[in-house]
C-alpha positions as CSV (number, residue, x, y, z in Angstrom):
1,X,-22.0,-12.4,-212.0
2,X,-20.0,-9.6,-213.6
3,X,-19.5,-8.9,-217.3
4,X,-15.6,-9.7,-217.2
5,X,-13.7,-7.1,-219.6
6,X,-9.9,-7.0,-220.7
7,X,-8.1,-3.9,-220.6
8,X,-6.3,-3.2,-223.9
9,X,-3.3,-0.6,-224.6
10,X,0.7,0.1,-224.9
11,X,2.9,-1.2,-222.5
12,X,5.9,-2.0,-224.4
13,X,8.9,0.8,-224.1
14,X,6.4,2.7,-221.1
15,X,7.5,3.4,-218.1
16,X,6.7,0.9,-216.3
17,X,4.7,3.4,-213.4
18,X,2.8,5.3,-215.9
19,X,1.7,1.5,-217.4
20,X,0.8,0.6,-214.0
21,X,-1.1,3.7,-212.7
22,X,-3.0,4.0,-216.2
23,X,-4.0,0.5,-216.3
24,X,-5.0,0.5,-212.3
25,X,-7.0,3.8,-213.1
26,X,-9.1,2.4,-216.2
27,X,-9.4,-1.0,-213.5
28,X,-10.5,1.1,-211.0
29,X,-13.1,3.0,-213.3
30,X,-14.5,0.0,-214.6
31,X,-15.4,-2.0,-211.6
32,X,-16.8,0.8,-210.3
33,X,-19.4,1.2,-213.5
34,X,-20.3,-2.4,-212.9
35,X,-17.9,-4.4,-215.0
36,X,-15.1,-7.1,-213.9
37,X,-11.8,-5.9,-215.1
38,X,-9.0,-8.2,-216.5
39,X,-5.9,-6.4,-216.2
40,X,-3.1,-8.1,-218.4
41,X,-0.4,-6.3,-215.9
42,X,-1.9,-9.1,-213.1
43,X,-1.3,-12.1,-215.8
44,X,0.9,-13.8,-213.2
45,X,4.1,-13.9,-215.2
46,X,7.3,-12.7,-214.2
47,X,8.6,-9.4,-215.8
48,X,11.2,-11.1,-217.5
49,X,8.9,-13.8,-219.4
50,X,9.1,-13.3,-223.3
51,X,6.9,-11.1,-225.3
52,X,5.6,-13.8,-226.8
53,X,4.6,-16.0,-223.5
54,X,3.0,-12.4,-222.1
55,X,0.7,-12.2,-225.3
56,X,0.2,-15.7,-225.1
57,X,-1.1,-15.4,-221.7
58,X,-2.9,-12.3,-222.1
59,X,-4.0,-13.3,-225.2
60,X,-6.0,-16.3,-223.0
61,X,-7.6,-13.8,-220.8
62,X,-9.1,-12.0,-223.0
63,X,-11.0,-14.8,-223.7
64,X,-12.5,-15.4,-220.7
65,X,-13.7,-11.8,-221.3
66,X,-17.0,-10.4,-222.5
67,X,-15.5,-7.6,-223.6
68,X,-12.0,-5.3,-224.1
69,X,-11.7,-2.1,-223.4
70,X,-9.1,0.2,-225.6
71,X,-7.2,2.5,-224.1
72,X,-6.0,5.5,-226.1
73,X,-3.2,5.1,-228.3
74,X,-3.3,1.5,-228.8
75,X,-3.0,1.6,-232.3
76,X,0.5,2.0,-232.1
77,X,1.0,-0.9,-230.1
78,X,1.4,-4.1,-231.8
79,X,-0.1,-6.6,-229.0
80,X,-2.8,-3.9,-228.4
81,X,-3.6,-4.2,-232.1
82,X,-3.5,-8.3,-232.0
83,X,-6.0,-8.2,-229.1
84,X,-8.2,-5.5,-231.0
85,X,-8.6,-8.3,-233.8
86,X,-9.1,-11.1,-231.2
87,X,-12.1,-9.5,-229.6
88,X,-13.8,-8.3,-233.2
89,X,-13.0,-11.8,-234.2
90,X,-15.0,-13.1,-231.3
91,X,-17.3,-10.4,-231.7
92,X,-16.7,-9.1,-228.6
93,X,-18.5,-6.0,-227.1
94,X,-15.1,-3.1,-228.2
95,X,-15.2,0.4,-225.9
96,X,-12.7,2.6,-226.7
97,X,-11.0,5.6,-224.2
């Protein structure tokens, strides 16, 4: 079975088509190297669900996950930042763009 690993970075206030060809790049990139990749854009919720029910949500796949994968510039994204302390609080393997 595949290592499963969550996809990490700013979404928020993106264009929505840069978000999504980023995030399907990195996915694409990652399976490819051997990895299962959890992309938090595929979390099943409508656009128009709350902040807080996508983080939720997200925040439940990543958990499922092995490890997370930053992608650059997360640091200035406040759910990017919440995941980051997630996965080092379940000492999760961290790889960084």
């Amino acid at each position: 079975m595949k290592n499963k690993i969550y996809i990490s970075g700013p979404i928020t206030g993106l264009p929505q088509k840069e978000v999504e060809q980023i995030f399907s790049r990195i996915a694409d990139n990652l399976n490819s190297s051997g990895w299962e990749a959890v992309n938090p854009l595929n979390n099943g919720l409508p656009a128009e669900a709350s902040y807080n029910e996508h983080m939720l949500r997200d925040l439940d796949m990543l958990a499922e996950c092995r490890a997370i994968f930053m992608l650059k510039g997360w640091e200035r994204s406040k759910g990017a930042r919440i995941e980051f302390a997630e996965a080092v609080a379940r000492k999760m393997t961290i790889m960084f763009e």
